[in-house]
C-alpha atoms as one frame of an Amber mdcrd trajectory, in Angstrom:
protein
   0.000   0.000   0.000   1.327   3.559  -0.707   0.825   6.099   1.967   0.352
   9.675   0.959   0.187  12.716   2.959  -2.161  16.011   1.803  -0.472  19.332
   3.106  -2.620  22.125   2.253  -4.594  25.014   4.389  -7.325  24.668   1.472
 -10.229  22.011   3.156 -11.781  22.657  -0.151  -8.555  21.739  -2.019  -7.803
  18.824  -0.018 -11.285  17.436  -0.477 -10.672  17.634  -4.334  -7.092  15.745
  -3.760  -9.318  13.362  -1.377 -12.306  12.586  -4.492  -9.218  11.769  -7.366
  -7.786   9.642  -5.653 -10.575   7.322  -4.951  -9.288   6.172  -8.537  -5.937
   5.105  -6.991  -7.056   2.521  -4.407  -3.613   1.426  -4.277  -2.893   4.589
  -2.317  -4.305   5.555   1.222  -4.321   9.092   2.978  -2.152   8.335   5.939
  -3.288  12.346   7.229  -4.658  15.670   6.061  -2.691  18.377   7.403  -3.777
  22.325   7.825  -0.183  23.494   7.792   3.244  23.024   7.500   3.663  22.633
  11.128   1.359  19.614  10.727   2.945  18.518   7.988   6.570  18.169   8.970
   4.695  15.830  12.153   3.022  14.056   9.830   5.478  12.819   7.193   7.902
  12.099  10.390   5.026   9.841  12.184   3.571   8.612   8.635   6.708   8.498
   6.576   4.797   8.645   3.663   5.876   7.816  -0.129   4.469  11.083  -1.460
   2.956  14.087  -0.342   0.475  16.512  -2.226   2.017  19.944  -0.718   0.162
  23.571  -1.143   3.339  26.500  -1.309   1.227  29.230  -0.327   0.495  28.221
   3.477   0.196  30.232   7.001   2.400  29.953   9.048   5.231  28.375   7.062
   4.957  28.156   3.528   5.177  24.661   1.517   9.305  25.379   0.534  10.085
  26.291   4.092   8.335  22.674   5.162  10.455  20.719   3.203  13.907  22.245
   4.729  12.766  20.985   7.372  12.314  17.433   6.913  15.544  15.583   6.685
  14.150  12.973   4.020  11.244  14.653   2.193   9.449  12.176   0.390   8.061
  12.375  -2.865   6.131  15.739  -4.171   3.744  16.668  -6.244   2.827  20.604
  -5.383  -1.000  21.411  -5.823  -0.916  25.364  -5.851  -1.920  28.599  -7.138
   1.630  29.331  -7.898   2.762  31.720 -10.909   3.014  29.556 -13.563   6.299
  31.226 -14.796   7.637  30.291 -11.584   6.833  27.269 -11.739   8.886  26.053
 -14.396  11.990  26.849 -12.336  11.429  23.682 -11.207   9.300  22.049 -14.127
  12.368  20.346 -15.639  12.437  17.915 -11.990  10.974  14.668 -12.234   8.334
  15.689  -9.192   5.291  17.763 -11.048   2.879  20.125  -9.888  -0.786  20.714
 -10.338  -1.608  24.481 -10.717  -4.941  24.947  -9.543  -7.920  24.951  -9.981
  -6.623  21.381 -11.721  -8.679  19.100 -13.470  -8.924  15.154 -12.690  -7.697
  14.154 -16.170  -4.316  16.461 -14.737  -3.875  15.070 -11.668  -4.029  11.759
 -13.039  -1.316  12.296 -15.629   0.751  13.631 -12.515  -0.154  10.334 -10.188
   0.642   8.200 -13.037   3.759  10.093 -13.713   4.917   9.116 -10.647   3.868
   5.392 -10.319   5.743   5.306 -13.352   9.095   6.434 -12.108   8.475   4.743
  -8.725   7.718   1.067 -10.607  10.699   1.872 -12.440  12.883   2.040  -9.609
  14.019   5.507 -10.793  16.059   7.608  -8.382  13.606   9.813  -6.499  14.401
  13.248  -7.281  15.233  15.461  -4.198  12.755  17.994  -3.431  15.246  20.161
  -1.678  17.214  20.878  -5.182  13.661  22.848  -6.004  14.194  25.246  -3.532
  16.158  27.744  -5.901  15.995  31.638  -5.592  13.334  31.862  -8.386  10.936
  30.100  -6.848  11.424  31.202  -3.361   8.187  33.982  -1.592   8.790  36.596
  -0.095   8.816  35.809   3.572  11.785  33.529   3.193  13.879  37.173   2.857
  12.752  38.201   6.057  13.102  35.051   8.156  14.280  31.573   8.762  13.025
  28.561   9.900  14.421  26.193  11.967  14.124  22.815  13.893  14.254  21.853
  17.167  13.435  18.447  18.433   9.677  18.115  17.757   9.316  22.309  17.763
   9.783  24.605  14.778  10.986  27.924  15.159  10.923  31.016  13.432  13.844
  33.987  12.953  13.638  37.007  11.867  16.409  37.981  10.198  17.296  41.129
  11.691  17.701  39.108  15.031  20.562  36.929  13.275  24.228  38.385  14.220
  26.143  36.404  12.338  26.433  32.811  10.375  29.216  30.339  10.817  30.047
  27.379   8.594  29.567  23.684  10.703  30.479  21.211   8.043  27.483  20.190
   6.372  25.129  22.963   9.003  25.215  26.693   9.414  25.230  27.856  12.616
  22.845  30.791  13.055  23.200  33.104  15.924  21.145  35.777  17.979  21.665
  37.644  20.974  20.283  34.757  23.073  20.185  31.648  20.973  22.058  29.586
  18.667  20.282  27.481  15.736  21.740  24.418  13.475  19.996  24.460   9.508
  21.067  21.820   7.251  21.809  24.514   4.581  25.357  25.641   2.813  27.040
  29.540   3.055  26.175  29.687  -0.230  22.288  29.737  -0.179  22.703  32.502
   2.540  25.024  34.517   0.809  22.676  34.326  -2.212  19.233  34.548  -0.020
  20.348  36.985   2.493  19.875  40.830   1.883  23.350  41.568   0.343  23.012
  45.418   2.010  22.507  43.521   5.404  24.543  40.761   5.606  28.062  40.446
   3.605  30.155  37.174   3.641  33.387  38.174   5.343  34.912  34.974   4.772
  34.122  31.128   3.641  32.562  30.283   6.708  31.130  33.829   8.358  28.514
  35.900   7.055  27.654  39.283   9.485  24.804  41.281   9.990  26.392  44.958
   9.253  23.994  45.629  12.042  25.944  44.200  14.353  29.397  45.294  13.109
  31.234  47.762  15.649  34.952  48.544  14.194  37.454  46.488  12.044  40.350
  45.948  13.618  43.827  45.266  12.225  45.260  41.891  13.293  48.512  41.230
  11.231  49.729  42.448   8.282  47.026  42.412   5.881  44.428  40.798   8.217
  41.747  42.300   9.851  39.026  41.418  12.653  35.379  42.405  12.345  34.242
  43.452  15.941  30.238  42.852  16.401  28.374  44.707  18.928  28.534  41.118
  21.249  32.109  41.227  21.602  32.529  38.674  19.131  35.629  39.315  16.593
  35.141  37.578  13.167  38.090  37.016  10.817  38.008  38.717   7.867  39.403
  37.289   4.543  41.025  39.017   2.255  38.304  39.181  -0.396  35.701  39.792
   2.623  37.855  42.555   3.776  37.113  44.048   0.520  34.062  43.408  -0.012
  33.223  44.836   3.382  34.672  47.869   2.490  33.047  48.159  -0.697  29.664
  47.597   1.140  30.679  50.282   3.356  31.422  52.543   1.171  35.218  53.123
   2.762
């Protein structure tokens, strides 16, 4: 029996999802969940084969859910998306169903699907969809985290600073420090670039934050940040924190 999981704040949509698949009894609707929140409990109690996931959610949207589970299953979005936006991730074996969908689509989609799970095809990582294009708007402004069973969420302007912890970022605040399964990369390229500049390979700083740079040997320097903390600067950071600076 495949399990399936429908994530959507929609009941309306999810009761569509529900009447389609009555034409799949191979598959059974392990949960309907509200929100992301439920959803990331869900496919960790469930562990479901696929998921139909909405984008567009309270709370946290349907991108920010699956950073948070370590081994997403299998997606196919059901959404109101932009369909430009949508083919930022069209060319990945997962499809979507932009609604209001019809059954004939959402059974070319299932069937899709079966097709590449009978085959034994690689399942395509839903985490490689999550590329700037495609990404809303609230994802500038915040991040979201896991903690045991809890979710949090940060606003960015609480972060300090980011440090590199091998396959993690660390992600600090005043009070608090947070572990995402994410690369300096993707915050260097999602992060405001007039807020937070990557000082070297494994720091990024909120300019916020940023006190004095201090000299530490010949052609080194220190950032100082308003917690006392001093960050190393690289040589290319150095410059590009001076460039940001306007010194």
């Amino acid at each position: 029996m495949i399990k399936a999981v429908l994530i959507d704040d929609e009941p309306l949509a999810r009761s569509i999802v529900v009447e389609y698949l009555r034409a799949f009894p191979e598959i059974t609707i392990a949960q309907e969940c509200n929100d992301g929140f439920e959803g990331v409990k869900a496919i960790a109690q469930h562990k479901p084969d696929l998921i139909f996931l909405d984008i567009q959610m309270p709370k946290i949207n349907g991108f920010e859910m699956l950073e948070l589970v370590e081994h997403p299953p299998a997606v196919i979005f059901t959404t109101a998306f932009d369909e430009y936006a949508i083919k930022a991730f069209d060319s990945h074996a997962i499809d979507y169903l932009l609604k209001p969908f019809s059954k004939e689509r959402f059974e070319k989609a299932l069937q899709k699907w079966l097709q590449h799970r009978n085959q034994h095809d690689p399942k395509p990582n839903p985490q490689t969809l999550l590329s700037d294009e495609v990404r809303q708007p609230e994802e500038r402004s915040r991040i979201v985290v896991r903690e045991g069973s809890n979710i949090r969420i940060i606003p960015v302007h609480e972060i300090q600073y980011l440090e590199a912890y091998d396959d993690y970022v660390k992600i600090f605040t005043a009070k608090e420090m947070f572990l995402k399964k994410k690369t300096m990369n993707f915050y260097e390229k999602s992060l405001d670039p007039a807020q937070f500049v990557r000082v070297h390979r494994s720091y990024i700083i909120n300019l916020q934050q940023l006190t004095k740079i201090e000299p530490l040997e010949k052609e080194t320097y220190l950032a100082l940040l308003k917690s006392g903390m001093k960050v190393p600067l690289s040589k290319s950071g150095y410059a590009k924190l001076k460039l940001v600076l306007g010194l």
